[in-house]
N, CA and C atoms as a LAMMPS dump frame, in Angstrom:
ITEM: TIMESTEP
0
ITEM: NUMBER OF ATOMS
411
ITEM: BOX BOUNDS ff ff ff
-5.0000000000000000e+02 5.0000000000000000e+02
-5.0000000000000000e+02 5.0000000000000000e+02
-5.0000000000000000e+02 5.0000000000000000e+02
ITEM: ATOMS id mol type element x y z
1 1 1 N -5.372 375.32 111.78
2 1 2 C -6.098 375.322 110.523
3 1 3 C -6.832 376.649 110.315
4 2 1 N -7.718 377.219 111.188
5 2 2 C -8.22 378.661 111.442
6 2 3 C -7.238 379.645 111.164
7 3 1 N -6.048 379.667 111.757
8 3 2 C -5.175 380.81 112.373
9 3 3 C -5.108 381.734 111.219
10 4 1 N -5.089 381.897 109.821
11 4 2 C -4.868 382.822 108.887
12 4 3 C -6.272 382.94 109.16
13 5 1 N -7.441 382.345 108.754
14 5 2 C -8.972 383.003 108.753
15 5 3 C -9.442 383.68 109.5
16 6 1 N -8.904 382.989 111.099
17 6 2 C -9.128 384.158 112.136
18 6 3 C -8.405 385.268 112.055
19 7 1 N -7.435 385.724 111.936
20 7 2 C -7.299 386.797 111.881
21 7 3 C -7.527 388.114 109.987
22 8 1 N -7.91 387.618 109.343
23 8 2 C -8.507 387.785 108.491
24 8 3 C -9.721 388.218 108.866
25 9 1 N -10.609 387.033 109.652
26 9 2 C -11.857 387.819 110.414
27 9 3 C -12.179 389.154 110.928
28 10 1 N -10.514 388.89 111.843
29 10 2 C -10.724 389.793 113.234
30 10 3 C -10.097 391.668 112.211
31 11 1 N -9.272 391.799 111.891
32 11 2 C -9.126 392.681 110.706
33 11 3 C -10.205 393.131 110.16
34 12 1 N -10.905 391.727 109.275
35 12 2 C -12.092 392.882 108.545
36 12 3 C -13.498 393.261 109.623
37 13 1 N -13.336 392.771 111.094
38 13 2 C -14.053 393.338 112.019
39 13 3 C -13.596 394.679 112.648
40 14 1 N -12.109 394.828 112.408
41 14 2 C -11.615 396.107 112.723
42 14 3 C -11.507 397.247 111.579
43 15 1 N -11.525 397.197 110.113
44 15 2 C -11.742 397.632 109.037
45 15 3 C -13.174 397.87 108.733
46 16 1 N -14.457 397.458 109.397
47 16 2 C -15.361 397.514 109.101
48 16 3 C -15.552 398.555 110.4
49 17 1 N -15.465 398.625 111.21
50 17 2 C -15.248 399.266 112.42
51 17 3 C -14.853 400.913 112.423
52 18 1 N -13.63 400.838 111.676
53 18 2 C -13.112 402.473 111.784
54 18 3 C -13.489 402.804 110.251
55 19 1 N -14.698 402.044 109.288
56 19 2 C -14.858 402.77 108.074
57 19 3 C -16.041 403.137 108.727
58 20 1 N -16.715 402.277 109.344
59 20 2 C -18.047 402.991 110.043
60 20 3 C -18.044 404.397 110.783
61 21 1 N -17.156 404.004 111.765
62 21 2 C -16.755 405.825 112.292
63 21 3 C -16.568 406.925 111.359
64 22 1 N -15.795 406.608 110.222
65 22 2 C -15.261 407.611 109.491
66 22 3 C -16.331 407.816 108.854
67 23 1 N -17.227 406.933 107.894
68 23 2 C -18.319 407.589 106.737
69 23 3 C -19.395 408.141 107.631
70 24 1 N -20.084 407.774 109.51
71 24 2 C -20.767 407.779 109.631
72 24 3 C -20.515 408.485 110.867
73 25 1 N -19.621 409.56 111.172
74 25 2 C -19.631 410.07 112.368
75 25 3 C -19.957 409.749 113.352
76 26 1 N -19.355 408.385 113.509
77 26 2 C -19.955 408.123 114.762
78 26 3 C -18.772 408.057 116.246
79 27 1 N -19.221 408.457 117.453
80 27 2 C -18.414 409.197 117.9
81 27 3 C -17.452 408.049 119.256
82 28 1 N -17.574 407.005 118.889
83 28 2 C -16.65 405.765 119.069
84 28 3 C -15.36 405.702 118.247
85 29 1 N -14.253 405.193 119.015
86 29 2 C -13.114 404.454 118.278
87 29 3 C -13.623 403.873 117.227
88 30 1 N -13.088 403.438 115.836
89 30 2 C -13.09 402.425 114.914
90 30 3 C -13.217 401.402 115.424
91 31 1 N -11.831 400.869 116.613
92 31 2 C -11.953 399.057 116.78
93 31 3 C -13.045 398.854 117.889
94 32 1 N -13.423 400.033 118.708
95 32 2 C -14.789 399.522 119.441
96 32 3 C -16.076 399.424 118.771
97 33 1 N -16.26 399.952 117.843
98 33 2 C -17.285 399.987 116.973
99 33 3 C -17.409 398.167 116.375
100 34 1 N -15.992 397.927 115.819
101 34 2 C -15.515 396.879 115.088
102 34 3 C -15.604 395.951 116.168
103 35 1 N -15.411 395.725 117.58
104 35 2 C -15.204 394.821 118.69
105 35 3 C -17.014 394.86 118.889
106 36 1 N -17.769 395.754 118.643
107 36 2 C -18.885 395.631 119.264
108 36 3 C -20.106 394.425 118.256
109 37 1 N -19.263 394.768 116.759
110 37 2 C -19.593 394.012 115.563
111 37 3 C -19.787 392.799 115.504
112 38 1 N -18.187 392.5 116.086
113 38 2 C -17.564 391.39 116.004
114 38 3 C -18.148 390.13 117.404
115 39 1 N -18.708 390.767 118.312
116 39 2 C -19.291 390.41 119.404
117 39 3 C -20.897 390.017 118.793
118 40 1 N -21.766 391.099 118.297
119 40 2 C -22.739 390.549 117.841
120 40 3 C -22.83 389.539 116.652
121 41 1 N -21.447 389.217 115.911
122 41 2 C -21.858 388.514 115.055
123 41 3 C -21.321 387.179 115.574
124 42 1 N -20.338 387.254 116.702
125 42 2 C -20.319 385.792 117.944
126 42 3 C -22.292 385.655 118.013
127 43 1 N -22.241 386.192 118.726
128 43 2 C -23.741 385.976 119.692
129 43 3 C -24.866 385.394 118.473
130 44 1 N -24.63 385.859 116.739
131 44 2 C -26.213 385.954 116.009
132 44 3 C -25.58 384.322 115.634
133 45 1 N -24.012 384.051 115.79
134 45 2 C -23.878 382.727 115.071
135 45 3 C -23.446 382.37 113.702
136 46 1 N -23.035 383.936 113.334
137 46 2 C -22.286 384.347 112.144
138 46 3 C -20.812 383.993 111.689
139 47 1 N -20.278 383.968 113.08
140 47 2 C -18.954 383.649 112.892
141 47 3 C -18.619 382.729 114.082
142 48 1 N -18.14 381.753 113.99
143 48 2 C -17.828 381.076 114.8
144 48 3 C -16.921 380.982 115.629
145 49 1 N -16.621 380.622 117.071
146 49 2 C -15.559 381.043 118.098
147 49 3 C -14.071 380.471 117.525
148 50 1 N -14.277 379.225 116.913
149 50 2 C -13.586 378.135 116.481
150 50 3 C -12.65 378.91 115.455
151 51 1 N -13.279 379.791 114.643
152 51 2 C -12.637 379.929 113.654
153 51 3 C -11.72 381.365 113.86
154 52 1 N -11.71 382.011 115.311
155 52 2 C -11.022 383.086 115.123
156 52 3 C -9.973 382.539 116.997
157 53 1 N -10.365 381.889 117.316
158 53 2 C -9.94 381.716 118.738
159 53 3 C -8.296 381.176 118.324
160 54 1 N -7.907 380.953 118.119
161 54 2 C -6.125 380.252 117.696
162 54 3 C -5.773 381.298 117.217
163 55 1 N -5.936 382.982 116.123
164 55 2 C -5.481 383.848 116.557
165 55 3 C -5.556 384.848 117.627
166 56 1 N -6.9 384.647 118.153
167 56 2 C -7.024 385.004 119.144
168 56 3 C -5.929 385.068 120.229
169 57 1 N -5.865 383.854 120.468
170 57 2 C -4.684 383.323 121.667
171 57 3 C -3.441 383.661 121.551
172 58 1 N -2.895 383.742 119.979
173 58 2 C -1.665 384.521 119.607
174 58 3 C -1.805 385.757 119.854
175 59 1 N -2.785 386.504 119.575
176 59 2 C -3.041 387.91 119.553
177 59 3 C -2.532 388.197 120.874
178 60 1 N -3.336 387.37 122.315
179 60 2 C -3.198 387.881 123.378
180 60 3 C -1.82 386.926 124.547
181 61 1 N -1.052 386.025 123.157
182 61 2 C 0.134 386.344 124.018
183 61 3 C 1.188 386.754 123.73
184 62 1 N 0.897 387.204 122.891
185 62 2 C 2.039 388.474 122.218
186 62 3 C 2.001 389.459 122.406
187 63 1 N 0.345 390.038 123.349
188 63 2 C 0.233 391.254 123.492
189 63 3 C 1.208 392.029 123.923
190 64 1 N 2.416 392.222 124.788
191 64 2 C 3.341 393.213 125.187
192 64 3 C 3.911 393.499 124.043
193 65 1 N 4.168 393.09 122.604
194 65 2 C 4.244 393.723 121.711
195 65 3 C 3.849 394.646 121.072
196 66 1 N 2.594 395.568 121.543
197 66 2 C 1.772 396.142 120.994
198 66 3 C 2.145 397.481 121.952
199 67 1 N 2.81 397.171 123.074
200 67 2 C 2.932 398.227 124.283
201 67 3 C 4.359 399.323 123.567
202 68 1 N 5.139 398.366 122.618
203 68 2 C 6.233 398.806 122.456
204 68 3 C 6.204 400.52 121.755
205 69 1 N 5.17 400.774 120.784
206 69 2 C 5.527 402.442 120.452
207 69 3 C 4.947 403.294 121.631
208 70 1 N 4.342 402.265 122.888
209 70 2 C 4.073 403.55 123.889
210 70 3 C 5.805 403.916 125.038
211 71 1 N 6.321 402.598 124.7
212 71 2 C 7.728 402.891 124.725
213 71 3 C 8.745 403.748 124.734
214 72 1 N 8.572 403.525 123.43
215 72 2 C 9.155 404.226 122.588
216 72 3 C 9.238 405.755 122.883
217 73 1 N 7.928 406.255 122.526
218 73 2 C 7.224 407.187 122.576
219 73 3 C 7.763 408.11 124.199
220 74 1 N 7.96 407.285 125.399
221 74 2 C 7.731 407.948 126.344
222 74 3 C 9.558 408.551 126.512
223 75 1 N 10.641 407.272 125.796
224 75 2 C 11.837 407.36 125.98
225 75 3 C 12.103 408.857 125.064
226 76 1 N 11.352 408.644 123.614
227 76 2 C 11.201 410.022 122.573
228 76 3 C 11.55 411.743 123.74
229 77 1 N 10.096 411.354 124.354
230 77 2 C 9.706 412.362 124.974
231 77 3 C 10.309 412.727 126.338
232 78 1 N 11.441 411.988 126.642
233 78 2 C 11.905 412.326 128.074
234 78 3 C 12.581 413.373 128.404
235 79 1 N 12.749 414.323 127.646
236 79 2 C 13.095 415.773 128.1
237 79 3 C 11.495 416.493 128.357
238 80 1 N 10.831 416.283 127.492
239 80 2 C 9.761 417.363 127.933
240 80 3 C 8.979 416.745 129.231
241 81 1 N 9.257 415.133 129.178
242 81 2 C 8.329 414.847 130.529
243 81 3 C 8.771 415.468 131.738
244 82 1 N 10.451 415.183 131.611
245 82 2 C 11.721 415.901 132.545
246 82 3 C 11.131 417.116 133.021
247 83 1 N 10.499 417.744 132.216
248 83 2 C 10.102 419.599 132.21
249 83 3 C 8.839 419.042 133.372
250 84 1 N 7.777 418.65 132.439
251 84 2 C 6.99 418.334 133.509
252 84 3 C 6.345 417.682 134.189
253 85 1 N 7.209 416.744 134.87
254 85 2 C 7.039 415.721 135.659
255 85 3 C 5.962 416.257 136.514
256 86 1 N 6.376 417.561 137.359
257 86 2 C 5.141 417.651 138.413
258 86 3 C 3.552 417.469 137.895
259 87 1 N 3.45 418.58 136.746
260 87 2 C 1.952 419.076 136.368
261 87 3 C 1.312 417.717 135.962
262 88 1 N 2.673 416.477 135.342
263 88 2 C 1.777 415.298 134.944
264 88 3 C 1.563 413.946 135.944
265 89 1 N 2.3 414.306 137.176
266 89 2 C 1.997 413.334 138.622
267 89 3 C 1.114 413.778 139.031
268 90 1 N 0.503 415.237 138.697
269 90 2 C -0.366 415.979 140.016
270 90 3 C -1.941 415.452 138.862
271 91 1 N -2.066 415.095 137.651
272 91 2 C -2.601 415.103 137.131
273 91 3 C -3.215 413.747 137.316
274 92 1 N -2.111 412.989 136.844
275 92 2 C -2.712 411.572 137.598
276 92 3 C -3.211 411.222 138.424
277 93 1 N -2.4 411.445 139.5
278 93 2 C -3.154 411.675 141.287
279 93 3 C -4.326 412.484 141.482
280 94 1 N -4.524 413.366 140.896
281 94 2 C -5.76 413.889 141.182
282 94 3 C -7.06 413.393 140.561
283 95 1 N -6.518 413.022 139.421
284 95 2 C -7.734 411.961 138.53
285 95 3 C -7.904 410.879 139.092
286 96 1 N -6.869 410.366 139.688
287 96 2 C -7.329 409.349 140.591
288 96 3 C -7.743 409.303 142.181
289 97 1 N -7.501 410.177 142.397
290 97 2 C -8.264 410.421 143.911
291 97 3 C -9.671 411.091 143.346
292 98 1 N -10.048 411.743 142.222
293 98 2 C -11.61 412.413 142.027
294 98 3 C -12.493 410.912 141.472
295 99 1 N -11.591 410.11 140.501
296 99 2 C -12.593 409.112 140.836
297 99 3 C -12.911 408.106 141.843
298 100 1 N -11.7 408.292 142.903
299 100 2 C -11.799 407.529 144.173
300 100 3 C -13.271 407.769 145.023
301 101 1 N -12.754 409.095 144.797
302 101 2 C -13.934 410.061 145.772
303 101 3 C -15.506 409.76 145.242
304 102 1 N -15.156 409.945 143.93
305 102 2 C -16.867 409.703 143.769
306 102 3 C -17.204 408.513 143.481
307 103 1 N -16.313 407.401 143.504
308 103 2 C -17.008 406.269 143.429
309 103 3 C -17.134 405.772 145.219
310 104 1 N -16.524 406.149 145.638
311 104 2 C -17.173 405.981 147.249
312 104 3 C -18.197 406.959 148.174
313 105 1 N -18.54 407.964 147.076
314 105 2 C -19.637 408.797 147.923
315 105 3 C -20.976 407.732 146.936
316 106 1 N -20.531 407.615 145.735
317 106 2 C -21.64 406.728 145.241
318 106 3 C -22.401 405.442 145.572
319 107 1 N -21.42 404.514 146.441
320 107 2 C -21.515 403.809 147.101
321 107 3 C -22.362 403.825 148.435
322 108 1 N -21.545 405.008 148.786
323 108 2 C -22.145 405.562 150.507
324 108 3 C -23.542 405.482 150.166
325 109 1 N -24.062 406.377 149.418
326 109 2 C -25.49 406.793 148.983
327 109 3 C -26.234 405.843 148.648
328 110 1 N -25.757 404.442 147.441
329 110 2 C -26.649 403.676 147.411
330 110 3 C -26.919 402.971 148.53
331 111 1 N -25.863 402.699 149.019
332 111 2 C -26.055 401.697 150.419
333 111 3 C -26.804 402.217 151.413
334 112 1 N -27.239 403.736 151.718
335 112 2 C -27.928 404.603 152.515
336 112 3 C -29.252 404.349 152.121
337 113 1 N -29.385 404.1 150.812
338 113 2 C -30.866 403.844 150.531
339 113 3 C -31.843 402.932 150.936
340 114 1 N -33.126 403.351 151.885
341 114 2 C -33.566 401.908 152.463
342 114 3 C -34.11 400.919 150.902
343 115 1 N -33.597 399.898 151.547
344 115 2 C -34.292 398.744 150.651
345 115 3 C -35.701 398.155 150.761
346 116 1 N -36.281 397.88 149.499
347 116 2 C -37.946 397.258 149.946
348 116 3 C -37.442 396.077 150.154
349 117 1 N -38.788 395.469 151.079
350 117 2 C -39.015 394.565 151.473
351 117 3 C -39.918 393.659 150.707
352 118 1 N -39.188 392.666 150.176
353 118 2 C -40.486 392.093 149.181
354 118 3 C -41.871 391.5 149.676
355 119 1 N -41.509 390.896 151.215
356 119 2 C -42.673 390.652 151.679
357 119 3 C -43.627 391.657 152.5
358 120 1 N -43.035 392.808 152.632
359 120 2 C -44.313 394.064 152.763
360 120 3 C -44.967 394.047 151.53
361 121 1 N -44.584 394.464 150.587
362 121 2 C -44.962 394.204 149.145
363 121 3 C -45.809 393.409 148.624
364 122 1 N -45.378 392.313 148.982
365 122 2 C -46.351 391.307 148.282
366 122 3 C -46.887 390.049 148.994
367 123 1 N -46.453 390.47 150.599
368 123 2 C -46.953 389.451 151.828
369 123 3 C -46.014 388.377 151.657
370 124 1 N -46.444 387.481 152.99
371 124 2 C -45.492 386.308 152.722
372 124 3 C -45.546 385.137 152.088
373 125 1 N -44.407 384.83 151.238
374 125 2 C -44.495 383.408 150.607
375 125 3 C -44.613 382.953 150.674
376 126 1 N -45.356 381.853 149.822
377 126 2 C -45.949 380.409 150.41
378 126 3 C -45.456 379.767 148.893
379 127 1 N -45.12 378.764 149.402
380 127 2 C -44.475 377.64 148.725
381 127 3 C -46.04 376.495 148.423
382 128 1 N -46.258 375.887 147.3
383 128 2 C -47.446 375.038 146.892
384 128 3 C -47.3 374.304 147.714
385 129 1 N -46.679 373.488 148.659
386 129 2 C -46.296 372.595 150.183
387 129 3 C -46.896 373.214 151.333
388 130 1 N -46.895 374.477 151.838
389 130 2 C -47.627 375.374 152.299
390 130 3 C -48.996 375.373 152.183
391 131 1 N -49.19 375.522 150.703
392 131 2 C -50.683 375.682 150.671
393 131 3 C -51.097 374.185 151.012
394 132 1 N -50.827 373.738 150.291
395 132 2 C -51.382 372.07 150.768
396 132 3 C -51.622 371.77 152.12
397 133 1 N -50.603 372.067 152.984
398 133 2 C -50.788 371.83 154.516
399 133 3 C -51.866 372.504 154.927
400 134 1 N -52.356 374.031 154.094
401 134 2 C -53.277 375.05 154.841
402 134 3 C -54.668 374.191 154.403
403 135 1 N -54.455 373.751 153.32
404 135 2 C -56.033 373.304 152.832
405 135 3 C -56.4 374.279 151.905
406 136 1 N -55.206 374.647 151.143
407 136 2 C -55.381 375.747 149.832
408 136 3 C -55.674 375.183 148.8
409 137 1 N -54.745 374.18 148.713
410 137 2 C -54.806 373.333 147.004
411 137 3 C -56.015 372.158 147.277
């Protein structure tokens, strides 16, 4: 019953999205702008889950349809990739070993950091059962 409204929704959340970028320089994609929209107006109660979730579900199982002009695109281009296969493996691999690297020196470091102790801080806890036994309460 939804399925035309939801996606009607989800459209003018993506149309509202990349007109925002465009009149307003703003330096996001259109549909993240439009996804970020479309999220707060879930959360304020504006639009309801009900009414966009059944295209939703089409949306995302049809998704490998959407993969197809990167396809396309790569079969287009297979002489020049042919050319340079190396410069664009070495590119990958290295982007992915630099964020390897720094997300595990980032790690190293937080984990190096001593942690407080909440009860140096703020002594030890006592539970209202506690106090009672002490002759607090």
């Amino acid at each position: 019953m939804y399925g035309l409204l939801g996606f009607i929704i989800l459209a003018a959340f993506h149309l509202v999205g990349v007109w925002l970028q465009h009149v307003g320089y703003i330096p996001l994609p259109g549909n993240v702008i439009g996804l970020l929209l479309f999220i707060f107006a879930l959360y304020m109660r504006w639009v309801r889950l009900e009414w966009v979730e059944q295209a939703a579900h089409f949306l995302l199982k049809h998704m490998l349809l959407f993969f197809i002009p990167y396809v396309v695109g790569i079969i287009a281009f297979t002489p020049l990739l042919g050319e340079h296969w190396f410069s664009i493996l070495a590119g990958i691999g290295g982007s992915t070993t630099a964020v390897l690297l720094v997300t595990a020196w980032s790690a190293r470091r937080w984990k190096s950091q001593p942690s407080i102790d909440v009860e140096q801080v703020q002594g030890p806890a006592s539970s209202p059962m506690e106090k009672r036994e002490e002759g607090m309460l």
